[in-house]
C-alpha positions in Angstrom: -93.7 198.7 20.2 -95.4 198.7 16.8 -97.7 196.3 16.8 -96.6 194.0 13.6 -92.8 193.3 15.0 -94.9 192.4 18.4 -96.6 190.1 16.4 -94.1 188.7 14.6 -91.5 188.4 17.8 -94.6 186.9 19.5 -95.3 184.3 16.6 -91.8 183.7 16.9 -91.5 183.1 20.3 -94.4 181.1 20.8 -93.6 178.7 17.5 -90.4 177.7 19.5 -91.6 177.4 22.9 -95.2 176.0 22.4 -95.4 171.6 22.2 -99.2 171.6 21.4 -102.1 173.8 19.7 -103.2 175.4 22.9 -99.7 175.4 24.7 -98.8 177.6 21.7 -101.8 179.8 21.6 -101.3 180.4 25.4 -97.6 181.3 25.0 -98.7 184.1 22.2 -100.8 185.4 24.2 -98.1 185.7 27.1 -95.8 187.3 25.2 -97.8 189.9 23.8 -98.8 190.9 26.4 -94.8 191.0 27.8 -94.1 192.9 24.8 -96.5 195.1 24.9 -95.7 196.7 28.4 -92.3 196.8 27.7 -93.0 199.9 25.7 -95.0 200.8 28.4 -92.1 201.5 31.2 -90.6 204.4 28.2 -91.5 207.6 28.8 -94.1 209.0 26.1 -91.7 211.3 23.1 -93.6 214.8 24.0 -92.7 213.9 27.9 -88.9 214.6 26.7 -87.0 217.5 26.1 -87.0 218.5 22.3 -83.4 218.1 20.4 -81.5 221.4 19.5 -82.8 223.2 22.8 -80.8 224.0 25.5 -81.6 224.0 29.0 -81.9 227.6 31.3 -79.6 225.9 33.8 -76.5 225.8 31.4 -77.0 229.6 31.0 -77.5 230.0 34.7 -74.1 228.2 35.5 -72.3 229.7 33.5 -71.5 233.1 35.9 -70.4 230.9 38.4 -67.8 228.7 36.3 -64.7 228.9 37.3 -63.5 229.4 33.5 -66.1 232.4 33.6 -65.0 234.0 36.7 -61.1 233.7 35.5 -62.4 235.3 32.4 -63.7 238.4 34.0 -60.5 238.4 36.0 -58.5 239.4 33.2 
């Protein structure tokens, strides 16, 4: 998560949840930290398949489709 719409969300949070000075310091800290493993649990962008690409299994399956085989048939 980028860091300034942490920030913000955590400002946010803790300015409605916090009573006191230190309650409200404490609760910022909690929820950066929340929000900032959150983005941790994704998988990283280059761990992904890139767009546009297809997969060797789709061209593998494709003898052995039942439109392919009826296909040949004719």
């Amino acid at each position: 998560m980028n860091n300034l719409f942490r920030g913000l969300l955590a400002g946010y949070g803790a300015h409605k949840l916090g009573g006191g000075c230190i309650s409200t310091v404490l609760i910022f800290i909690l929820l950066w930290w929340l929000l900032g493993t959150c983005g941790a649990m994704l998988p990283a962008p280059e761990a992904t398949a890139p767009i546009g690409k297809a997969s060797p299994a789709l061209y593998a399956s494709a003898s052995t489709s039942p439109i392919a085989s009826g296909i040949e048939a004719w």
